[in-house]
C-alpha positions in Angstrom: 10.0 12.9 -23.3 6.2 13.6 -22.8 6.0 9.6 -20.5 9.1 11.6 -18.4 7.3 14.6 -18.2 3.8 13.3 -17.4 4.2 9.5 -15.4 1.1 7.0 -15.7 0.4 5.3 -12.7 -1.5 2.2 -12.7 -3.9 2.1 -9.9 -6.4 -1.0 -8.3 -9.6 0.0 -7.1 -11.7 -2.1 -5.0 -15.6 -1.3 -7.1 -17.2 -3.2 -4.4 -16.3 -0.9 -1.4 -18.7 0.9 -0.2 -17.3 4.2 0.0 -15.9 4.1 -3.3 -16.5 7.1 -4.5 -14.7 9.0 -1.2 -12.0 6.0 -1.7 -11.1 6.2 -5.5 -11.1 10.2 -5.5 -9.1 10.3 -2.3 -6.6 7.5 -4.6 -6.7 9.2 -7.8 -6.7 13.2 -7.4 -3.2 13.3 -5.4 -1.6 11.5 -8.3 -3.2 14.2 -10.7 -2.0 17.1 -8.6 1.3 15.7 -8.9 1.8 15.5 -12.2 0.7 11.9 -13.0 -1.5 10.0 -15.8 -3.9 7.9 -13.4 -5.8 4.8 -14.9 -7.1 2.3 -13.6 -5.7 -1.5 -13.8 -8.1 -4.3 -14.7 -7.7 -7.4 -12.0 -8.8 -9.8 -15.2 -5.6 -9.4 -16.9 -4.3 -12.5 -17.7 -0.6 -13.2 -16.8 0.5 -13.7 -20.3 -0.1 -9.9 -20.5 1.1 -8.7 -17.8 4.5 -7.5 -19.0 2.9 -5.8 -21.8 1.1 -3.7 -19.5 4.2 -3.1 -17.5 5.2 -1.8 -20.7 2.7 0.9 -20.5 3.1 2.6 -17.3 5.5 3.9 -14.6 4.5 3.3 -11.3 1.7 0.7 -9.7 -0.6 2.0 -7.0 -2.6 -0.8 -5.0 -5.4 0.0 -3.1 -7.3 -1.6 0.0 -9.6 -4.8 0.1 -10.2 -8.2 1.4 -7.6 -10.5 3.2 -4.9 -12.3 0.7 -4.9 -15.8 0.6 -2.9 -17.4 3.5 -1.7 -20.0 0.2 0.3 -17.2 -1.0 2.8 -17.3 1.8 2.5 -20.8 2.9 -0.3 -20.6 6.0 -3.5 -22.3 6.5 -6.5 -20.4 6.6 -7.2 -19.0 10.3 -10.8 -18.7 10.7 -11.5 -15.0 11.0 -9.3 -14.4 7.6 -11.9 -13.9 5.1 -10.4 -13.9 1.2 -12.2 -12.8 -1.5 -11.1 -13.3 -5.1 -8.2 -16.0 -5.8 -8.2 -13.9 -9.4 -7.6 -10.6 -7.2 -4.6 -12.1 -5.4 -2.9 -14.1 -8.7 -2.8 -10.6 -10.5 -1.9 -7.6 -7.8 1.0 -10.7 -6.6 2.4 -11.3 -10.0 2.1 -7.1 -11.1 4.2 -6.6 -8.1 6.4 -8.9 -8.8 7.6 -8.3 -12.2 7.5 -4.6 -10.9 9.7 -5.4 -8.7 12.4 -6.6 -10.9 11.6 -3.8 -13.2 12.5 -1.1 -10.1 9.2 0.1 -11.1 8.0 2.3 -8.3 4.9 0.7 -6.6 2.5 2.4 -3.4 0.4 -0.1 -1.3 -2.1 0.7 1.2 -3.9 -1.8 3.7 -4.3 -4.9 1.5 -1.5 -3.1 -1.1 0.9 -3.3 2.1 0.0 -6.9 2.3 0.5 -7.8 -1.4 3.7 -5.9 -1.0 4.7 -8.2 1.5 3.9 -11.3 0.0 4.8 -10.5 -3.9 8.1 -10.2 -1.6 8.5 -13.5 -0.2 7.2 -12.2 3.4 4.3 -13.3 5.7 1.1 -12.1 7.0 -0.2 -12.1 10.9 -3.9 -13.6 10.2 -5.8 -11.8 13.1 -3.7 -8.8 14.9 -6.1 -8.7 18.2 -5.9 -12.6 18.4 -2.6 -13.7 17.4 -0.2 -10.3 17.9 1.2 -10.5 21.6 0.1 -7.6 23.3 -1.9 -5.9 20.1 -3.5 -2.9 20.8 -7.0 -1.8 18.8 -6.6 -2.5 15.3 -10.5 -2.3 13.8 -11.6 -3.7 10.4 -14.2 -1.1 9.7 -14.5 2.8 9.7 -17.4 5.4 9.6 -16.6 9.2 8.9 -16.5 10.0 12.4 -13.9 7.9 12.9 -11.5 10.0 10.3 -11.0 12.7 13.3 -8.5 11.5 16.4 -8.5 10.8 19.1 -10.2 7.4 19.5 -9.3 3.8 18.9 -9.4 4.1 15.6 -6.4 6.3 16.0 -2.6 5.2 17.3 1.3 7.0 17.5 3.7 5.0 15.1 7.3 4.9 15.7 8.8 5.5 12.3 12.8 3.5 12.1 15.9 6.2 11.5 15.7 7.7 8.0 12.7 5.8 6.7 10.1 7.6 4.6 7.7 7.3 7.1 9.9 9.9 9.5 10.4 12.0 6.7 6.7 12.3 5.9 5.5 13.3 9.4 8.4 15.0 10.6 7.2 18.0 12.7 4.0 16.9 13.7 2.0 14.1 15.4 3.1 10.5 14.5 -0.4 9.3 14.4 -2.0 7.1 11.8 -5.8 6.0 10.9 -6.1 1.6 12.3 -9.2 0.3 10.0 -7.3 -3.3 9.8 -7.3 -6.7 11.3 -4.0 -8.7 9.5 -0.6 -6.9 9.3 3.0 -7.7 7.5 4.4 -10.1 10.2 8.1 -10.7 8.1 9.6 -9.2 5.0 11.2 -10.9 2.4 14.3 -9.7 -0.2 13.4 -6.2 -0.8 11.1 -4.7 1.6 12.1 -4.1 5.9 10.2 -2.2 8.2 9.3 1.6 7.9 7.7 2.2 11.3 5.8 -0.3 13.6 2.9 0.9 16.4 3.8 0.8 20.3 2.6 -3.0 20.4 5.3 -3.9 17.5 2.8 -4.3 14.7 4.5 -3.4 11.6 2.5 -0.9 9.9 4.5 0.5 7.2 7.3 -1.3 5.0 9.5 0.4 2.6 12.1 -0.9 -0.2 15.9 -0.6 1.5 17.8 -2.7 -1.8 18.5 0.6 -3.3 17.0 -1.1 -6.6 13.4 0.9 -6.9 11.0 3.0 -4.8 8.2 1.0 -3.1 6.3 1.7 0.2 3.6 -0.3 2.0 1.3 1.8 4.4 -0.9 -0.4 6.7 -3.1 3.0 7.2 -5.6 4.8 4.7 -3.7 7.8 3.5 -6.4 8.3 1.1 -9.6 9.2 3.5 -6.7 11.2 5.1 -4.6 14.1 3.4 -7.5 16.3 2.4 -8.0 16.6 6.8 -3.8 17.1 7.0 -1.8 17.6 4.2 1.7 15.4 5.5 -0.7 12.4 3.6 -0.2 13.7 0.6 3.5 13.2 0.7 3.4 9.0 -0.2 1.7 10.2 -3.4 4.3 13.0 -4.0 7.0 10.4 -3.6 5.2 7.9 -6.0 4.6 10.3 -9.0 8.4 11.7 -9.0 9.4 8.1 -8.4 7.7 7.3 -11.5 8.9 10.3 -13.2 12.0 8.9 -12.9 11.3 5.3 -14.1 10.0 7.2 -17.1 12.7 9.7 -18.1 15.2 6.3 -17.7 13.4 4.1 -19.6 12.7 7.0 -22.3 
């Protein structure tokens, strides 16, 4: 009863980023307000194991970083894609995954979108600017006075009918944080499109099998909600989520 009462979520963190500290507090307090048990899940974990940390948690949280692979979903490398850790991708992939099957509740954001998308059977566009048909600004860095809009690090989304995405920012301005250069180009079993920007790009992707909770956010929701609050909500929605998982499983 205590797991049902208190979810744990499992959360990535990128330690190399240089804004880590703004970045993991800005992940990890919203899940604490909520009601949730953060901790932090350790990329080395071999497969063997990975059920068996499953077994410990409720809901997966996976945060920004470098490009995934083009191998995972069948491409050949463009030249601006720039992966990191073949370790990094073999884990968040495979924890998604078997969360998946579980109808474990799992958040992505940026590269968490991405994994989403993959661990789903679904493709990534390489380069938005160069290979998107009539992409607008999509930047790969940020700086804290980019946080504020207007500017081109800013854009309107168009949320689809009944997605969480049109829940979330119901009432107010539709406009999201852009500090990426790849996107979700298709979906796989599982996942469809949340909301796209005016040039198409898909920039949110949401579970629609009715089997589990799972969202993918191409935007940085956590160097956003403590500026407007309607960021928060993807956090809400993960922790009661997981409260869920937990008071089924218990």
């Amino acid at each position: 009863m205590a797991a049902a009462m208190r979810p744990v979520i499992g959360y990535t963190i990128e330690f190399e980023d240089p804004l880590l500290r703004k970045v993991e507090v800005g992940l990890r307090e919203p899940l604490q307000r909520f009601g949730a048990l953060p901790v932090v899940l350790p990329r080395e974990t071999p497969e063997e194991l990975l059920d068996e940390l499953l077994d410990m948690i409720d809901g997966v949280q996976l945060c920004g970083g470098a490009d995934v692979h083009p191998k995972r979903y069948g491409a050949e490398t463009h030249p601006l894609t720039k992966p990191f850790r073949d370790e990094q991708d073999e884990f968040e992939i495979e924890l998604v995954r078997r969360a998946f099957a579980r109808g474990m509740p799992v958040l992505g954001i940026c590269r968490g979108a991405q994994v989403l998308a993959v661990a789903d059977g679904g493709t990534l566009t390489q380069d938005v600017e160069t290979l998107h048909p009539g992409a607008g600004t999509h930047r790969n860095s940020w700086s804290d006075l980019a946080l504020e809009p207007p500017g081109d690090h800013w854009h309107d989304i168009v949320p689809e009918p009944g997605s969480g995405v049109e829940r979330w920012f119901d009432g107010g301005p539709r406009r999201v944080n852009s500090f990426h250069h790849q996107c979700v180009s298709t979906t796989g079993k599982v996942l469809s499109p949340a909301a796209r920007g005016a040039d198409g790009v898909i920039e949110a992707v949401e579970r629609t099998d009715g089997n589990g909770w799972a969202m993918g956010l191409q935007w940085h929701n956590e160097l956003q909600w403590q500026r407007d609050e309607r960021f928060l909500a993807p956090f809400r929605e993960l922790v009661d989520a997981a409260r869920a998982y937990a008071a089924a499983k218990a």
